[in-house]
N, C-alpha and C positions, 0 to 999 in steps of 0.2 A: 362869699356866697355867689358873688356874680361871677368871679371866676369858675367855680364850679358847673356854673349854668351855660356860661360861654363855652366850657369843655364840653358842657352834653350836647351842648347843639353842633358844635363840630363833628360831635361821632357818629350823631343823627345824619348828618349832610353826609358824609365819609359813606355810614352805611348806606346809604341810599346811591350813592354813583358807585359804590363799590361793592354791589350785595355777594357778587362771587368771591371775597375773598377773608371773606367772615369766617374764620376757623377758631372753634371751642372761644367763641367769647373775646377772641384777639385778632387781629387783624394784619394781615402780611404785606409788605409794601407791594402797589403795583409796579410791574415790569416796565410799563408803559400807559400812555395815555388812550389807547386803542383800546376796543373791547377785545376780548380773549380768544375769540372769534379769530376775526381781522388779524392780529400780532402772531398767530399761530401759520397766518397764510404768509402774511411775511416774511416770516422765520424762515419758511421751506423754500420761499421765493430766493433768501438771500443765501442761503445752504446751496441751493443748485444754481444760482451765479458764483457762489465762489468753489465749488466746485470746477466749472465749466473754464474761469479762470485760472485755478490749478493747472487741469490738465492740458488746457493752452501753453502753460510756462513748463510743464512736465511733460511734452508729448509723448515720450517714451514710457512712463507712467500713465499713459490715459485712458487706456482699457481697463487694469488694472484697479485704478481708483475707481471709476463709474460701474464695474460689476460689484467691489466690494461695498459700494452705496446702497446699489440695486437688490443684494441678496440680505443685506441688513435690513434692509425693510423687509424684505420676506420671511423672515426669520419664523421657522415652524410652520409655511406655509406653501403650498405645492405652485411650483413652477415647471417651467418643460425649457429644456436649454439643450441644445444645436451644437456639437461641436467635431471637430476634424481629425480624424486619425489617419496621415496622408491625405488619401482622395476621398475616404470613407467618409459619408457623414452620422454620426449617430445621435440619435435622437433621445433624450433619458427626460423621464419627469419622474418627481417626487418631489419629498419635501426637505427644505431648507434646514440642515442638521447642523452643521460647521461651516461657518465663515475664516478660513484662512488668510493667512498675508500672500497665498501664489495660488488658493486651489480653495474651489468648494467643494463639500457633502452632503450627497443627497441621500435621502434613505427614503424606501418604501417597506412594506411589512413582511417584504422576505428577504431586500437586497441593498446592500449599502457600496455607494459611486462615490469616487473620489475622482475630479477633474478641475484639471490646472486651470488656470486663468490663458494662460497661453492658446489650449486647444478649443476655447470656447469661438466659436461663430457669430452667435447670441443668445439670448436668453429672453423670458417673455413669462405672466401671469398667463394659464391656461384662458381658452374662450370661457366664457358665463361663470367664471369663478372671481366669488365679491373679493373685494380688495378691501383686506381687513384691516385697521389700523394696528401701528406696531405694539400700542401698551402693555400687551399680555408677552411680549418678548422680555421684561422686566423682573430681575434674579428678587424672590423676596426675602429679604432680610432683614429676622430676629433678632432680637437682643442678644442671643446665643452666639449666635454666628458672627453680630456683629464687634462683638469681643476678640472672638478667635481672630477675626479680623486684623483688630488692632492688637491682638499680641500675637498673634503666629499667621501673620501675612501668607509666605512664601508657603509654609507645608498648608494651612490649609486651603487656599489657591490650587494649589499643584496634585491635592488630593478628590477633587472635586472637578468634572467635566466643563460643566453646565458655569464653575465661576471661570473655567480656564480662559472659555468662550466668553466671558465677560469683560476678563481685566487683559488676556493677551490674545493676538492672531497670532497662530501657531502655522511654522513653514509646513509643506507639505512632509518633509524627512521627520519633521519632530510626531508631526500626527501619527504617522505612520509604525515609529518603535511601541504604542502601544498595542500593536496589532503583529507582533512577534510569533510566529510559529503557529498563523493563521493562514488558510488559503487564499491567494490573490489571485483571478484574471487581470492580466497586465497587458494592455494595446502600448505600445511601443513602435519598435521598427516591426517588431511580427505580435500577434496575439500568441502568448503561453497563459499558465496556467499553472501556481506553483507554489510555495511555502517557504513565507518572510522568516528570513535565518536573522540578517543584520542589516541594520540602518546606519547610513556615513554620511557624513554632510553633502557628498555628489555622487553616491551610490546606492542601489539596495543588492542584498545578494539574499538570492532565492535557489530553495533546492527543489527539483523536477527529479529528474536522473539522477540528474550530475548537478551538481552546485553550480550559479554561476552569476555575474555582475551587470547591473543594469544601470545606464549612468540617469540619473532621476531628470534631467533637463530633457531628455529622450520620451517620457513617459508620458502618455496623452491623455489614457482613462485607463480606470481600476475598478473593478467591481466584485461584488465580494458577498456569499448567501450568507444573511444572522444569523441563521440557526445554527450551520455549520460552526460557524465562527466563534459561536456563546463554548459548545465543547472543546475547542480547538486551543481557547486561550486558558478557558480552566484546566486542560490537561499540561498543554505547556507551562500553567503556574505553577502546578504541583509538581513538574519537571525538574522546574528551577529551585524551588524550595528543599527540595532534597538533597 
Protein backbone atom coordinates (compact mmCIF):
# COMPACT_ATOMS: atom_id res chain seq x y z
CA UNK A 1 0.00 0.00 0.00
CA UNK A 2 2.60 2.43 0.71
CA UNK A 3 4.37 1.38 -2.19
CA UNK A 4 1.56 2.24 -4.34
CA UNK A 5 1.19 5.61 -2.69
CA UNK A 6 5.02 6.38 -3.11
CA UNK A 7 4.15 5.49 -6.97
CA UNK A 8 1.33 8.03 -7.09
CA UNK A 9 3.17 10.77 -5.84
CA UNK A 10 6.03 10.20 -8.09
CA UNK A 11 3.65 10.51 -11.08
CA UNK A 12 2.02 13.50 -9.35
CA UNK A 13 5.68 15.18 -9.24
CA UNK A 14 6.67 13.78 -12.75
CA UNK A 15 3.41 15.34 -14.09
CA UNK A 16 3.69 18.48 -12.74
CA UNK A 17 7.64 19.22 -14.01
CA UNK A 18 6.61 17.35 -17.07
CA UNK A 19 3.14 18.47 -18.03
CA UNK A 20 4.22 18.64 -21.95
CA UNK A 21 4.85 15.14 -22.22
CA UNK A 22 1.79 13.63 -20.91
CA UNK A 23 0.52 11.46 -23.94
CA UNK A 24 -2.85 9.28 -23.78
CA UNK A 25 -2.17 8.68 -19.96
CA UNK A 26 1.62 7.59 -20.48
CA UNK A 27 4.45 9.55 -20.41
CA UNK A 28 7.60 9.71 -22.78
CA UNK A 29 11.07 10.28 -21.34
CA UNK A 30 12.40 13.79 -21.55
CA UNK A 31 15.08 14.62 -24.06
CA UNK A 32 16.64 16.83 -21.73
CA UNK A 33 16.40 18.76 -18.57
CA UNK A 34 15.70 22.11 -20.48
CA UNK A 35 12.10 23.23 -21.19
CA UNK A 36 11.04 22.37 -24.87
CA UNK A 37 11.38 25.72 -25.49
CA UNK A 38 15.12 26.32 -24.69
CA UNK A 39 16.37 22.60 -26.08
CA UNK A 40 14.58 23.34 -29.46
CA UNK A 41 16.96 26.75 -29.58
CA UNK A 42 19.81 24.47 -28.89
CA UNK A 43 19.32 21.99 -31.19
CA UNK A 44 19.50 24.70 -34.23
CA UNK A 45 22.23 26.40 -32.43
CA UNK A 46 24.21 23.24 -32.45
CA UNK A 47 22.94 22.10 -36.14
CA UNK A 48 24.42 25.35 -37.59
CA UNK A 49 27.74 25.08 -35.62
CA UNK A 50 28.19 21.90 -36.91
CA UNK A 51 27.25 22.62 -40.00
CA UNK A 52 29.69 25.68 -40.17
CA UNK A 53 32.20 23.15 -38.87
CA UNK A 54 31.72 20.80 -41.82
CA UNK A 55 31.88 23.11 -44.31
CA UNK A 56 35.12 24.43 -42.76
CA UNK A 57 36.69 20.84 -43.05
CA UNK A 58 34.83 20.44 -46.58
CA UNK A 59 35.40 23.76 -48.21
CA UNK A 60 34.95 22.56 -51.51
CA UNK A 61 31.48 21.18 -50.19
CA UNK A 62 30.46 24.42 -48.54
CA UNK A 63 28.16 26.12 -50.82
CA UNK A 64 26.68 23.04 -51.41
CA UNK A 65 25.85 21.87 -47.94
CA UNK A 66 24.60 25.50 -46.64
CA UNK A 67 21.98 26.03 -49.68
CA UNK A 68 20.77 22.49 -49.34
CA UNK A 69 20.21 23.39 -45.47
CA UNK A 70 18.81 26.64 -46.58
CA UNK A 71 16.17 25.36 -49.07
CA UNK A 72 15.10 22.46 -46.56
CA UNK A 73 13.94 24.75 -44.48
CA UNK A 74 12.01 26.43 -47.04
CA UNK A 75 10.52 23.57 -48.35
CA UNK A 76 7.03 24.51 -50.02
CA UNK A 77 7.77 28.04 -49.33
CA UNK A 78 8.65 31.07 -51.77
CA UNK A 79 12.05 32.36 -51.99
CA UNK A 80 13.88 34.49 -54.70
CA UNK A 81 17.54 33.22 -55.57
CA UNK A 82 20.24 35.21 -57.66
CA UNK A 83 22.11 33.12 -60.04
CA UNK A 84 24.81 33.33 -62.94
CA UNK A 85 24.64 32.33 -66.45
CA UNK A 86 28.15 33.74 -67.69
CA UNK A 87 27.68 37.50 -66.87
CA UNK A 88 23.99 37.26 -66.98
CA UNK A 89 22.29 37.58 -63.69
CA UNK A 90 18.80 36.18 -63.38
CA UNK A 91 16.69 36.68 -60.92
CA UNK A 92 13.82 33.54 -60.37
CA UNK A 93 11.35 33.33 -57.20
CA UNK A 94 8.84 30.77 -56.44
CA UNK A 95 8.41 28.10 -54.38
CA UNK A 96 10.72 25.42 -52.93
CA UNK A 97 9.60 22.09 -55.06
CA UNK A 98 12.76 19.74 -55.01
CA UNK A 99 15.62 19.84 -52.99
CA UNK A 100 18.46 17.95 -54.94
CA UNK A 101 22.09 16.64 -54.15
CA UNK A 102 23.48 19.49 -57.08
CA UNK A 103 20.28 21.60 -58.03
CA UNK A 104 17.04 23.03 -56.67
CA UNK A 105 13.36 23.44 -58.14
CA UNK A 106 11.50 26.09 -58.04
CA UNK A 107 7.83 26.17 -59.44
CA UNK A 108 5.38 28.83 -59.75
CA UNK A 109 1.71 28.27 -61.30
CA UNK A 110 2.74 28.33 -64.81
CA UNK A 111 6.63 27.55 -64.71
CA UNK A 112 9.04 25.14 -63.26
CA UNK A 113 13.24 26.23 -62.80
CA UNK A 114 15.61 23.78 -62.33
CA UNK A 115 19.17 25.53 -60.98
CA UNK A 116 22.33 23.89 -60.08
CA UNK A 117 23.89 24.62 -56.89
CA UNK A 118 26.84 25.82 -58.90
CA UNK A 119 25.00 28.78 -60.70
CA UNK A 120 23.54 30.05 -57.71
CA UNK A 121 24.80 33.69 -56.41
CA UNK A 122 22.46 33.55 -53.52
CA UNK A 123 19.46 32.99 -52.30
CA UNK A 124 17.13 34.89 -49.65
CA UNK A 125 13.19 34.56 -47.91
CA UNK A 126 11.48 37.41 -50.12
CA UNK A 127 11.04 41.13 -47.98
CA UNK A 128 7.71 40.91 -45.51
CA UNK A 129 7.27 37.20 -46.25
CA UNK A 130 6.69 35.34 -42.53
CA UNK A 131 9.10 32.60 -41.94
CA UNK A 132 7.02 29.70 -41.47
CA UNK A 133 8.23 26.82 -39.55
CA UNK A 134 9.21 23.60 -41.35
CA UNK A 135 6.50 21.08 -39.77
CA UNK A 136 4.04 20.96 -42.38
CA UNK A 137 7.12 19.95 -44.72
CA UNK A 138 6.43 16.46 -43.05
CA UNK A 139 5.28 13.23 -45.44
CA UNK A 140 2.24 11.75 -43.38
CA UNK A 141 2.11 8.46 -43.00
CA UNK A 142 -0.64 5.80 -42.54
CA UNK A 143 -0.82 2.46 -41.43
CA UNK A 144 -1.16 1.84 -45.32
CA UNK A 145 1.65 3.23 -46.38
CA UNK A 146 3.45 2.43 -43.69
CA UNK A 147 3.37 -1.35 -44.64
CA UNK A 148 4.04 -0.86 -48.07
CA UNK A 149 6.87 0.71 -46.47
CA UNK A 150 8.14 -1.99 -44.83
CA UNK A 151 7.52 -4.71 -47.37
CA UNK A 152 7.96 -2.90 -50.64
CA UNK A 153 10.56 -0.17 -49.65
CA UNK A 154 12.25 0.54 -53.03
CA UNK A 155 9.03 0.30 -55.63
CA UNK A 156 6.86 2.17 -53.40
CA UNK A 157 9.64 5.09 -52.70
CA UNK A 158 10.37 5.25 -56.32
CA UNK A 159 6.59 5.34 -57.16
CA UNK A 160 5.85 8.37 -55.38
CA UNK A 161 7.49 11.98 -55.83
CA UNK A 162 6.84 13.62 -52.68
CA UNK A 163 8.56 10.06 -50.63
CA UNK A 164 11.46 10.37 -53.31
CA UNK A 165 12.07 13.89 -51.93
CA UNK A 166 11.88 12.34 -48.63
CA UNK A 167 14.24 9.37 -48.26
CA UNK A 168 16.71 10.40 -51.44
CA UNK A 169 18.34 13.76 -53.05
CA UNK A 170 18.07 12.90 -56.51
CA UNK A 171 21.24 14.36 -59.03
CA UNK A 172 20.11 16.77 -61.21
CA UNK A 173 20.43 13.95 -64.50
CA UNK A 174 18.26 11.50 -62.45
CA UNK A 175 15.46 14.49 -62.05
CA UNK A 176 15.48 15.22 -65.21
CA UNK A 177 14.65 11.53 -67.13
CA UNK A 178 11.36 12.12 -65.67
CA UNK A 179 10.85 14.90 -67.85
CA UNK A 180 11.54 12.95 -71.27
CA UNK A 181 10.10 14.33 -74.50
CA UNK A 182 9.20 17.48 -72.55
CA UNK A 183 10.20 20.99 -73.64
CA UNK A 184 13.27 22.61 -71.85
CA UNK A 185 14.72 26.24 -72.18
CA UNK A 186 18.37 25.46 -71.37
CA UNK A 187 20.97 28.56 -70.47
CA UNK A 188 24.12 26.81 -70.94
CA UNK A 189 27.00 28.14 -73.06
CA UNK A 190 23.85 29.83 -75.24
CA UNK A 191 20.10 29.92 -74.50
CA UNK A 192 18.03 27.15 -76.87
CA UNK A 193 15.00 25.80 -76.41
CA UNK A 194 14.20 22.11 -77.04
CA UNK A 195 12.91 18.54 -76.37
CA UNK A 196 14.66 16.04 -73.75
CA UNK A 197 15.21 12.90 -75.97
CA UNK A 198 17.88 11.12 -73.25
CA UNK A 199 19.46 11.56 -70.14
CA UNK A 200 23.42 10.18 -69.47
CA UNK A 201 25.17 10.47 -66.45
CA UNK A 202 27.37 13.77 -68.14
CA UNK A 203 24.88 14.43 -70.84
CA UNK A 204 21.44 15.32 -72.03
CA UNK A 205 20.58 15.11 -75.64
CA UNK A 206 17.83 17.40 -76.96
CA UNK A 207 16.06 17.71 -80.37
CA UNK A 208 15.64 21.45 -81.95
CA UNK A 209 16.41 20.80 -85.68
CA UNK A 210 18.80 18.68 -85.34
CA UNK A 211 19.44 16.45 -82.27
CA UNK A 212 22.24 17.22 -80.20
CA UNK A 213 24.43 17.00 -76.73
CA UNK A 214 24.69 18.93 -73.94
CA UNK A 215 27.36 18.15 -71.40
CA UNK A 216 25.05 18.72 -67.82
CA UNK A 217 28.15 20.34 -65.85
CA UNK A 218 27.67 23.09 -68.57
CA UNK A 219 24.06 23.75 -67.68
CA UNK A 220 23.17 26.75 -65.52
CA UNK A 221 19.27 27.07 -65.57
CA UNK A 222 16.31 25.30 -67.03
CA UNK A 223 12.96 26.35 -67.16
CA UNK A 224 10.09 24.83 -68.42
CA UNK A 225 5.87 26.00 -68.85
CA UNK A 226 3.38 23.19 -66.56
CA UNK A 227 0.94 23.36 -68.64
CA UNK A 228 2.86 22.49 -71.76
CA UNK A 229 4.67 19.93 -70.02
CA UNK A 230 1.30 18.08 -68.21
CA UNK A 231 0.51 17.24 -72.50
CA UNK A 232 3.88 16.68 -73.39
CA UNK A 233 4.63 13.84 -71.03
CA UNK A 234 1.10 12.23 -71.40
CA UNK A 235 1.73 12.12 -75.08
CA UNK A 236 5.09 10.85 -74.91
CA UNK A 237 3.68 8.16 -72.32
CA UNK A 238 1.36 6.78 -74.72
CA UNK A 239 4.34 6.96 -77.28
CA UNK A 240 6.28 4.71 -75.33
CA UNK A 241 3.59 2.40 -74.41
CA UNK A 242 2.90 1.40 -77.67
Amino acid sequence: MEGNKTLLDTGMMYENKFPELKKEERYTSPASSLPLHELKMLQNYIHGANLQNLSATLPNNKKQLILINFFRAKRNQLVEVYSRNGEEVIHTRGKVNVIGRNFVMLKTLFTRTWIPYQAIHSAKTPFNTPDVPDTHQHVAIDEELRRKLLTNFGETVAGKETLRQKFYEESLETNLKTWKGTKLTIHADQEVTAKLLKVTRKNIYIKNQKEKALKISTINYIKQWRFLSFFQRFFHSLAKNK
